[in-house]
PDB file of N, CA, C and O in Angstrom:
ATOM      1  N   UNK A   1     168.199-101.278 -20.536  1.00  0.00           N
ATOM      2  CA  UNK A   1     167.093-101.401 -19.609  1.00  0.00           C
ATOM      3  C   UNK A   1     167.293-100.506 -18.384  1.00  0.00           C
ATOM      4  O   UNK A   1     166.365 -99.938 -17.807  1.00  0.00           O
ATOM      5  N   UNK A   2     168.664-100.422 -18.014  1.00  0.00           N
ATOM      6  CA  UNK A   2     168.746 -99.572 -17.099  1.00  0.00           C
ATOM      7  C   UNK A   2     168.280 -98.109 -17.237  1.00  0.00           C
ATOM      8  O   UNK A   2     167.614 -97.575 -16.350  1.00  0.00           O
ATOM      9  N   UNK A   3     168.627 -97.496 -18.319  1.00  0.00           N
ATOM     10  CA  UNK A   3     168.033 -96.239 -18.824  1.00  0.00           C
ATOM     11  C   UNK A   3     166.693 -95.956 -18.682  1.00  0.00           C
ATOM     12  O   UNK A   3     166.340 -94.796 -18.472  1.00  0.00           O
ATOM     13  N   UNK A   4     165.819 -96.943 -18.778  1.00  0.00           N
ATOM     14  CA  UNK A   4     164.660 -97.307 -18.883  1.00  0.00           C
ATOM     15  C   UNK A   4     164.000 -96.878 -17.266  1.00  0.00           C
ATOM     16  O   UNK A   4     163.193 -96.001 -16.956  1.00  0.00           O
ATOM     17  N   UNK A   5     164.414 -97.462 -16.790  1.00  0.00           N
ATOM     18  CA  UNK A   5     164.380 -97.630 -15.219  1.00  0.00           C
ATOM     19  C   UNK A   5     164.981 -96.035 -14.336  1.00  0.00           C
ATOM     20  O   UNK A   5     164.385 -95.257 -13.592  1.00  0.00           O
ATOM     21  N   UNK A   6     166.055 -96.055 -14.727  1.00  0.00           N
ATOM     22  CA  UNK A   6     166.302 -94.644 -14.672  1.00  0.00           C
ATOM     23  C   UNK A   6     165.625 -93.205 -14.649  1.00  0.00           C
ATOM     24  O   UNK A   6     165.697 -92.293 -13.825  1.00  0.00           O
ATOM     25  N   UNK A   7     164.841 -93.352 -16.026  1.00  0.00           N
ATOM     26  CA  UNK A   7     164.071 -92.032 -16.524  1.00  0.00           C
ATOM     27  C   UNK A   7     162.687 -92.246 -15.949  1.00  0.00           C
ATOM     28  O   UNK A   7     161.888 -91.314 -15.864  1.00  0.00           O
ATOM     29  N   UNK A   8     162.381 -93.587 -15.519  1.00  0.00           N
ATOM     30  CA  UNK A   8     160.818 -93.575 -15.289  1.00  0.00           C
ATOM     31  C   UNK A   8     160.895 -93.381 -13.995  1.00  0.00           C
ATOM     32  O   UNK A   8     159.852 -93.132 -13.391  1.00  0.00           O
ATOM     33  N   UNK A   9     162.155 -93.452 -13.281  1.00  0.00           N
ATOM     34  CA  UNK A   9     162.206 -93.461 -11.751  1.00  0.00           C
ATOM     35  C   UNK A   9     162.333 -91.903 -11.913  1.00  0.00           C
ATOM     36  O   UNK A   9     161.496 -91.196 -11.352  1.00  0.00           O
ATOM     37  N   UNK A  10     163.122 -91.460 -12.492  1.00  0.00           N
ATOM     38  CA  UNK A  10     163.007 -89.478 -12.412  1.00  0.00           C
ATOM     39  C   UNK A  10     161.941 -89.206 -12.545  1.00  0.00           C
ATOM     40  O   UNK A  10     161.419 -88.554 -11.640  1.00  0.00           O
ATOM     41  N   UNK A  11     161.136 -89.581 -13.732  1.00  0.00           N
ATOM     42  CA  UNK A  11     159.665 -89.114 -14.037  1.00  0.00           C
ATOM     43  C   UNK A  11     158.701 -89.169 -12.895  1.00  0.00           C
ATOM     44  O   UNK A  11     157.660 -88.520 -12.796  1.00  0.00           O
ATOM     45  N   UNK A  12     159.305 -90.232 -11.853  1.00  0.00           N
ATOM     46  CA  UNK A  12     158.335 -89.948 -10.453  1.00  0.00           C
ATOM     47  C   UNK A  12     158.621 -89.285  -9.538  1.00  0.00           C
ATOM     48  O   UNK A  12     157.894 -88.627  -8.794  1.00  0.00           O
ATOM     49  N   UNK A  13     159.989 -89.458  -9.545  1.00  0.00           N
ATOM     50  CA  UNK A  13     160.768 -88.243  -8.695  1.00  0.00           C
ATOM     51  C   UNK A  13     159.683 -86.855  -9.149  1.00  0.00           C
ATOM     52  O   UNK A  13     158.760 -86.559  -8.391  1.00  0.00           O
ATOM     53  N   UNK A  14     159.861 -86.265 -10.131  1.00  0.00           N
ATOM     54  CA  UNK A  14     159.388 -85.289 -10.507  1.00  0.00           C
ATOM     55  C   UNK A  14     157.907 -85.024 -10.259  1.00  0.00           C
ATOM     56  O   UNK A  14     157.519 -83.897  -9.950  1.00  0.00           O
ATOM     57  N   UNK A  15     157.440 -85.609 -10.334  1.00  0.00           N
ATOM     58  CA  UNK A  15     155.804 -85.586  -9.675  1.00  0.00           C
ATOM     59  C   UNK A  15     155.841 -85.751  -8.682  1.00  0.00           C
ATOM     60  O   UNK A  15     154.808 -85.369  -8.132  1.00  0.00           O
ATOM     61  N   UNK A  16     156.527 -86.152  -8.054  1.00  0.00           N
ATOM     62  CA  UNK A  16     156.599 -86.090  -6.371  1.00  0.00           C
ATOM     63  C   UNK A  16     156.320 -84.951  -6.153  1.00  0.00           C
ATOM     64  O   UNK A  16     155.300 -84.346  -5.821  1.00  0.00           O
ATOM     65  N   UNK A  17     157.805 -84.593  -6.472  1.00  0.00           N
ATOM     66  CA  UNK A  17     158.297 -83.287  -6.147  1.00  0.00           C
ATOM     67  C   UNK A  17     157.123 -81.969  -6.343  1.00  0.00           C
ATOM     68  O   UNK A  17     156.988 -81.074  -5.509  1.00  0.00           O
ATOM     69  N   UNK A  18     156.108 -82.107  -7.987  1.00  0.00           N
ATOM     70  CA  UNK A  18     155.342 -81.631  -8.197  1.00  0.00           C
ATOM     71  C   UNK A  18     154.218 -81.183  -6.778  1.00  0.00           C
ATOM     72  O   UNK A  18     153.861 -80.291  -6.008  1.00  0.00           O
ATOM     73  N   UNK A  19     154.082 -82.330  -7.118  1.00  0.00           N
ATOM     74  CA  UNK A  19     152.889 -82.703  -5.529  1.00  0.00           C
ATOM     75  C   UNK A  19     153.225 -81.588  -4.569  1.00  0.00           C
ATOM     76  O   UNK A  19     152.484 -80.610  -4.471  1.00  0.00           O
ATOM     77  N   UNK A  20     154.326 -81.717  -3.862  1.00  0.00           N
ATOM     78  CA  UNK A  20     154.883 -81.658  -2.845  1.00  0.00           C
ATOM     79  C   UNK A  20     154.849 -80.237  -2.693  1.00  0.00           C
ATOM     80  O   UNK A  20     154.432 -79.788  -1.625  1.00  0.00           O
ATOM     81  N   UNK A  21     155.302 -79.301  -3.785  1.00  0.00           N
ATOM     82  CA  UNK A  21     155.454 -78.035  -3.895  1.00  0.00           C
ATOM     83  C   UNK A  21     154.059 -77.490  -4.095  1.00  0.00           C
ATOM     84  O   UNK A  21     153.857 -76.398  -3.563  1.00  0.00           O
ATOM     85  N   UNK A  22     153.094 -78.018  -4.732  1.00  0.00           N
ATOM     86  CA  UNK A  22     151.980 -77.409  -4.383  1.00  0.00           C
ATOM     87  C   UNK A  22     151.154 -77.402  -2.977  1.00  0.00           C
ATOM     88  O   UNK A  22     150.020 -77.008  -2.705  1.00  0.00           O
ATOM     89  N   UNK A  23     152.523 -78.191  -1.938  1.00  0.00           N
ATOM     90  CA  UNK A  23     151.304 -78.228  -0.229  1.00  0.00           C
ATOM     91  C   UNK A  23     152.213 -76.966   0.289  1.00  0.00           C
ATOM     92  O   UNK A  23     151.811 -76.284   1.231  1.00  0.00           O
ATOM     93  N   UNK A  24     153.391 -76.698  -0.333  1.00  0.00           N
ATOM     94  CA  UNK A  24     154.985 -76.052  -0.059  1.00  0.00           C
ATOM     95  C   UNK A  24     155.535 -76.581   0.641  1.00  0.00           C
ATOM     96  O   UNK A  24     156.392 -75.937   1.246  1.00  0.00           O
ATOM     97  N   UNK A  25     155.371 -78.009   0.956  1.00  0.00           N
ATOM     98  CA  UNK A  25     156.666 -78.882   1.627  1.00  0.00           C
ATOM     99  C   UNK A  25     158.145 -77.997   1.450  1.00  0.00           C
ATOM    100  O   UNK A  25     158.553 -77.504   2.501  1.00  0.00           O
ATOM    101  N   UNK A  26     158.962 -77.759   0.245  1.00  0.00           N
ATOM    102  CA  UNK A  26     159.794 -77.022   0.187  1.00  0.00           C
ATOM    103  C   UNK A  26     160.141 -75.747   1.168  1.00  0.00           C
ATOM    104  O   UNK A  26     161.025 -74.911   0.982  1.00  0.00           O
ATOM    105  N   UNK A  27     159.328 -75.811   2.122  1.00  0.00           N
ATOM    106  CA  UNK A  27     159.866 -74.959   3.008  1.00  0.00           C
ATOM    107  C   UNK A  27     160.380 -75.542   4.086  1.00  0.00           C
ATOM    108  O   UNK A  27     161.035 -74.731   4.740  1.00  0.00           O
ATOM    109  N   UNK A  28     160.359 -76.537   4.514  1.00  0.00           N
ATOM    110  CA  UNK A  28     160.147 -77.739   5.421  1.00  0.00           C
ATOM    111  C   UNK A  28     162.025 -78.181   5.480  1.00  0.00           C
ATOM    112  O   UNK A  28     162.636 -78.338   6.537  1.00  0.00           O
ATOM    113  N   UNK A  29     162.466 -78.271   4.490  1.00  0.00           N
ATOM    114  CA  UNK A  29     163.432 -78.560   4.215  1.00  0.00           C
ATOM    115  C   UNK A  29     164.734 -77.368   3.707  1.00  0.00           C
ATOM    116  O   UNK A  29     164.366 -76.508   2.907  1.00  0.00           O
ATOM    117  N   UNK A  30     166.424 -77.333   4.239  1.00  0.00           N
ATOM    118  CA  UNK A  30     166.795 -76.106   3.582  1.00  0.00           C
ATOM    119  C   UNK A  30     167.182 -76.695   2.273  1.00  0.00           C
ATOM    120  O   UNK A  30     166.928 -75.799   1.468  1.00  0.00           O
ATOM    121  N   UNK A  31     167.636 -77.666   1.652  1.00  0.00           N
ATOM    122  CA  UNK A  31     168.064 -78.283   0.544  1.00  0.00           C
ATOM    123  C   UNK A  31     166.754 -78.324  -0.466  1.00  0.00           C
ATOM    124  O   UNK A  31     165.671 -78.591   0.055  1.00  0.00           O
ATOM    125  N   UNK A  32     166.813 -78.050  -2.008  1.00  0.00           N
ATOM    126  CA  UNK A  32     166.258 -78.198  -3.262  1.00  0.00           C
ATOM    127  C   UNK A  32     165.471 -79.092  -2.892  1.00  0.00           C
ATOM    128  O   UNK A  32     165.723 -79.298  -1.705  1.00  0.00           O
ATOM    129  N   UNK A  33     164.587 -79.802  -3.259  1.00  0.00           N
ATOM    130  CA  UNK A  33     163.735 -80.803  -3.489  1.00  0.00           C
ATOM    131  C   UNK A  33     164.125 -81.592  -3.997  1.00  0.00           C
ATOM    132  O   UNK A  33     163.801 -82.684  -3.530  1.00  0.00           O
ATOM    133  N   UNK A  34     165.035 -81.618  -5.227  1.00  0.00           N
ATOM    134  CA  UNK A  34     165.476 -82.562  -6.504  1.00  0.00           C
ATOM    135  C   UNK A  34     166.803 -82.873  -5.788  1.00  0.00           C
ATOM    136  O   UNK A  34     167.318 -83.879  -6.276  1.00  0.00           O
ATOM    137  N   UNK A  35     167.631 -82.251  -4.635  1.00  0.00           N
ATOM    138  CA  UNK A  35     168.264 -82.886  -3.734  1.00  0.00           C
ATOM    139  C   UNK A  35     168.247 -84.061  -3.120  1.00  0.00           C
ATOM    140  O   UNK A  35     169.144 -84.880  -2.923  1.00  0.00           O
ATOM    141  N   UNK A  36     167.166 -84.051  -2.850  1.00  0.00           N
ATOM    142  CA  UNK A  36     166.514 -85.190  -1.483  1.00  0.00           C
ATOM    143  C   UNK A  36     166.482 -86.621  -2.280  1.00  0.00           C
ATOM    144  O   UNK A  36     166.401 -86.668  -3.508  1.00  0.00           O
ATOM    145  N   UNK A  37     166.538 -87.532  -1.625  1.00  0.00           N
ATOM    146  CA  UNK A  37     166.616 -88.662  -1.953  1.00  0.00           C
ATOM    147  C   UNK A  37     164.739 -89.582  -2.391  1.00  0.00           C
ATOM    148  O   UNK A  37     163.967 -89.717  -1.441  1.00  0.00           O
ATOM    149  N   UNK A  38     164.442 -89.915  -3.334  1.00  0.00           N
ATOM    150  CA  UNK A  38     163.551 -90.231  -3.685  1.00  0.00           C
ATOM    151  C   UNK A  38     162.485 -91.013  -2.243  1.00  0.00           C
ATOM    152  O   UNK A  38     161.256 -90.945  -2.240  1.00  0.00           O
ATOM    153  N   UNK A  39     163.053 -91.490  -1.483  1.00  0.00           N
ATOM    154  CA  UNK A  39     162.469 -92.224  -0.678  1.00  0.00           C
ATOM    155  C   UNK A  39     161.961 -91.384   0.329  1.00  0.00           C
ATOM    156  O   UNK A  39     160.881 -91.744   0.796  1.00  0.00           O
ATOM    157  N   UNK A  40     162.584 -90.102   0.897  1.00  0.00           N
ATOM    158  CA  UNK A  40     162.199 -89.130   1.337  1.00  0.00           C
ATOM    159  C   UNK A  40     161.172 -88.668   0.892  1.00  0.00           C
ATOM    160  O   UNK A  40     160.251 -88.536   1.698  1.00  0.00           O
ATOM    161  N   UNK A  41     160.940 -88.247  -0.558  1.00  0.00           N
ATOM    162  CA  UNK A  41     159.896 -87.496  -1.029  1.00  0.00           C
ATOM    163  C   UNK A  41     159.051 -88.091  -0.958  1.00  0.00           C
ATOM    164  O   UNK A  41     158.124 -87.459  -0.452  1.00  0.00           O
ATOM    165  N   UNK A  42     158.744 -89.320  -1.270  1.00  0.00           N
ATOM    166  CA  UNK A  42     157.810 -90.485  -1.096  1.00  0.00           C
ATOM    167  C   UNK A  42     157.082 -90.030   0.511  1.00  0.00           C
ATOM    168  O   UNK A  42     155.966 -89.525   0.630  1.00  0.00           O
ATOM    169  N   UNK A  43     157.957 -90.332   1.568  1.00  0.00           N
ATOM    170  CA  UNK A  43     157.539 -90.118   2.343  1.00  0.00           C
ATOM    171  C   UNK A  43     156.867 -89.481   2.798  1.00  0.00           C
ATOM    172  O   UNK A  43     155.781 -89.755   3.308  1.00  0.00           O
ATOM    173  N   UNK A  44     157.702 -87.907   2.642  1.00  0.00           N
ATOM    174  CA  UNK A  44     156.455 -86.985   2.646  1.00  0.00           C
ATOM    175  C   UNK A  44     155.141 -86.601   2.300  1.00  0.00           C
ATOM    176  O   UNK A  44     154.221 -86.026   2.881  1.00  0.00           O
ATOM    177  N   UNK A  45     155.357 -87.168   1.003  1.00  0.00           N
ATOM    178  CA  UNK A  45     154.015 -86.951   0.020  1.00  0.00           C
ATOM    179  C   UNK A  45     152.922 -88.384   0.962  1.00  0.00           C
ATOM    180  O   UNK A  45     151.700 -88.236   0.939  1.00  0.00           O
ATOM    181  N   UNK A  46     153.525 -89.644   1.705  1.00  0.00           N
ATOM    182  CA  UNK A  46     152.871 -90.385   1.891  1.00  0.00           C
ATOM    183  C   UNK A  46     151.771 -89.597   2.815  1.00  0.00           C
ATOM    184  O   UNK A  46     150.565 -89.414   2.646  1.00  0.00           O
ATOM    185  N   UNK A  47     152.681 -89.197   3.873  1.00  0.00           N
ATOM    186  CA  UNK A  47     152.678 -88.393   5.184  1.00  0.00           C
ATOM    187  C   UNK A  47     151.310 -87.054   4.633  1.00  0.00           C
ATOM    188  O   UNK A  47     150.534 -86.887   5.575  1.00  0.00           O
ATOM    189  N   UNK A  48     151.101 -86.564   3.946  1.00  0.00           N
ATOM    190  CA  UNK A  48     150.535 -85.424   3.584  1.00  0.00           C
ATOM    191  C   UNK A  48     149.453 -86.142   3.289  1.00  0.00           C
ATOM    192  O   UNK A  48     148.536 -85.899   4.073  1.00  0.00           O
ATOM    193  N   UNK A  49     149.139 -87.093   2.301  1.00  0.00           N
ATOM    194  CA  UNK A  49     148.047 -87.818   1.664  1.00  0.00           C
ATOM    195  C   UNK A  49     147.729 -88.339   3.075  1.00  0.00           C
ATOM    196  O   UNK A  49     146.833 -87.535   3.332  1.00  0.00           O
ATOM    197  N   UNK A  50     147.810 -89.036   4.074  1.00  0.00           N
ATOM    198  CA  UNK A  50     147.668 -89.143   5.204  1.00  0.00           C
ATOM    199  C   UNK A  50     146.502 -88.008   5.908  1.00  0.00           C
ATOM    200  O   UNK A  50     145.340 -88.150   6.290  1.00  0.00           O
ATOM    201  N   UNK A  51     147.290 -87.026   5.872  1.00  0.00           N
ATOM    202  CA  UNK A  51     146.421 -86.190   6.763  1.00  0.00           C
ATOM    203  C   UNK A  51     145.538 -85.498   5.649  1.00  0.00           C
ATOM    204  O   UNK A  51     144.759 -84.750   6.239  1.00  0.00           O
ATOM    205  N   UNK A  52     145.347 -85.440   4.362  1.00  0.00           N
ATOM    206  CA  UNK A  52     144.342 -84.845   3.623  1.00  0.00           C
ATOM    207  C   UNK A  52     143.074 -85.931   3.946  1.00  0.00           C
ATOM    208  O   UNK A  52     141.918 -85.507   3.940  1.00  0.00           O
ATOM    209  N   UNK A  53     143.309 -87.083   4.173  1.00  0.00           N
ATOM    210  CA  UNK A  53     142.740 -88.081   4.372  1.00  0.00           C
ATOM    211  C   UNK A  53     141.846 -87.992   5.693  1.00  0.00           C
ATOM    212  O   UNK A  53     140.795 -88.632   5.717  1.00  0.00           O
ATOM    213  N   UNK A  54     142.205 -87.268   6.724  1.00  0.00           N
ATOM    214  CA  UNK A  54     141.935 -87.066   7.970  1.00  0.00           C
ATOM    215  C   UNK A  54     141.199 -85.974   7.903  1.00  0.00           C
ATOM    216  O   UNK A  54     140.570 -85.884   8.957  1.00  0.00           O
ATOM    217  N   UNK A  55     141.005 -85.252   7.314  1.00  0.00           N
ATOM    218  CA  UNK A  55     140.272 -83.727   7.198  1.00  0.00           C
ATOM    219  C   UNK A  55     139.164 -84.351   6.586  1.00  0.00           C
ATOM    220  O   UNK A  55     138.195 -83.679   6.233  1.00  0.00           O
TER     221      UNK A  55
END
């Protein structure tokens, strides 16, 4: 089950990350993307959906 949990938690990691690189967050930061700690990316991506929201 852990495996389970594991791969579906990467699988969001990865769309995060997706997301993220299409606003180029990745510049924002000097470390990889797939570095960063999942809760971070979250964040950001929260933070962005935020202000697309505002426009």
């Amino acid at each position: 089950m852990n495996a389970q949990l594991s791969t579906k938690g990467e699988a969001k990691k990865e769309e995060l990350i997706q997301e993220l690189l299409k606003f180029g967050i990745f510049k924002k930061y000097n470390k990889q993307l797939y570095e960063l700690p999942i809760v971070v990316l979250q964040k950001e991506f929260n933070h962005l959906r935020g202000e697309l929201k505002n426009v």
